[in-house]
Every structure is written in C-alpha cells, then in structure tokens.
N, C-alpha and C positions, 0 to 999 in steps of 0.2 A: 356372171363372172366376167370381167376387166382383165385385161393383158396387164396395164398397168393401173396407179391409182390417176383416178381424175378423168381415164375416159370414161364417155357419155356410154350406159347400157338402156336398150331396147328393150321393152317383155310388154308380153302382152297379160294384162289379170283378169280374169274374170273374177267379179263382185257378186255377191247373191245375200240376201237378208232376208229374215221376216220379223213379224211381231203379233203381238195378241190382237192389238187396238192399231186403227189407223194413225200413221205417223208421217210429219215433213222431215226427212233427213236429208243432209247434203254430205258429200262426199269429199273431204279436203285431202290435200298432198302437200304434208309442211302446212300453211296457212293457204294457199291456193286452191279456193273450190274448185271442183272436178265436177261435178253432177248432183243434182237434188232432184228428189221423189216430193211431192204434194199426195194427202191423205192416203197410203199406201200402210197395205200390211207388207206387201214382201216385193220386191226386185232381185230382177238379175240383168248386170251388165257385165260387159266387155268393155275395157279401156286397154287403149296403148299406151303405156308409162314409159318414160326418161329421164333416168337416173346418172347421176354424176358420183352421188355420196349415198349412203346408208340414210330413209327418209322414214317419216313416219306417216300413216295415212290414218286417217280417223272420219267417223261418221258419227256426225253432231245433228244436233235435233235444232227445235227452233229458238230454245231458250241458249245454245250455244253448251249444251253440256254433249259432253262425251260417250255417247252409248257404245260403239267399239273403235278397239282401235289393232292397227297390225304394223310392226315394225319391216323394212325390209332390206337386208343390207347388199351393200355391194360387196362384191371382194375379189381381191386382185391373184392372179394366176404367179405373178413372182414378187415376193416379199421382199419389198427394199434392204428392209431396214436387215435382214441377214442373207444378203447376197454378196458374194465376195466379190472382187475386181478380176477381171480375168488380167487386165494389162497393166504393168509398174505405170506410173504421174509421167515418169520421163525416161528416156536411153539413149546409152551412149552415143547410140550409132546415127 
C-alpha cells in the first residue's frame, strides 16, 4: 500500500513451484524476465519487487506459454477521486 497513486512500493515475494517432469521456466514481471530455472522440477526463490502500478507476473515455459500466473495490485492509502478539498480555489483576505 501507497500513500498516494504512482509511488514506487517495495516487497519482497517469495516464489516457490513444482512439477511432475523436469521443466525450463522463467519468471516475468509485465514482459521483463526476473529468473529462469533449467531442468527443474520445483524452485523456491526470493525476489525484491518494485511497483509503481498494479502488475502482472507470470511463469512461462520454453515454448513462451503461460503455466501460472499472479496478479499483484497496488493500492493507494487516500482515494483521490473521493477526497474533498479541505481549502476554497481562492479568499478574500
């Protein structure tokens, strides 16, 4: 969670997977690869992420299909769009 929208948040995720048969998966953020495994049934990692906006992170194989995926959003602590003004555009004095 963001104080407001557009700043950058910190986290740290831990990733963990398996599978039946050995597998090459990489690890994307948006289209940005993060990490890839070679012949692997299961990993587990730790990444440090930074976010700006709500992203999507997916773990693609070698043919570029999608085995999963996790959405992750951001979200902001005061809501623009229904915050009132405290102070009038302009005054008198």
């Amino acid at each position: 969670m963001v104080k407001q929208a557009g700043q950058r948040c910190e986290m740290t995720a831990k990733i963990a997977w398996q599978s039946p048969a050995k597998m090459n998966l990489c690890l994307f953020q948006e289209k940005q690869k993060l990490q890839c495994w070679e012949q692997a049934k299961e990993a587990k990692s730790t990444q440090i992420i930074q976010l700006s906006k709500s992203m999507l992170f997916t773990l693609k194989d070698a043919k570029n299909n999608v085995v999963a995926k996790q959405n992750i959003e951001v979200h902001t602590s005061v809501n623009q769009q229904y915050r009132r003004k405290l102070r009038s555009d302009w005054s008198v004095f």
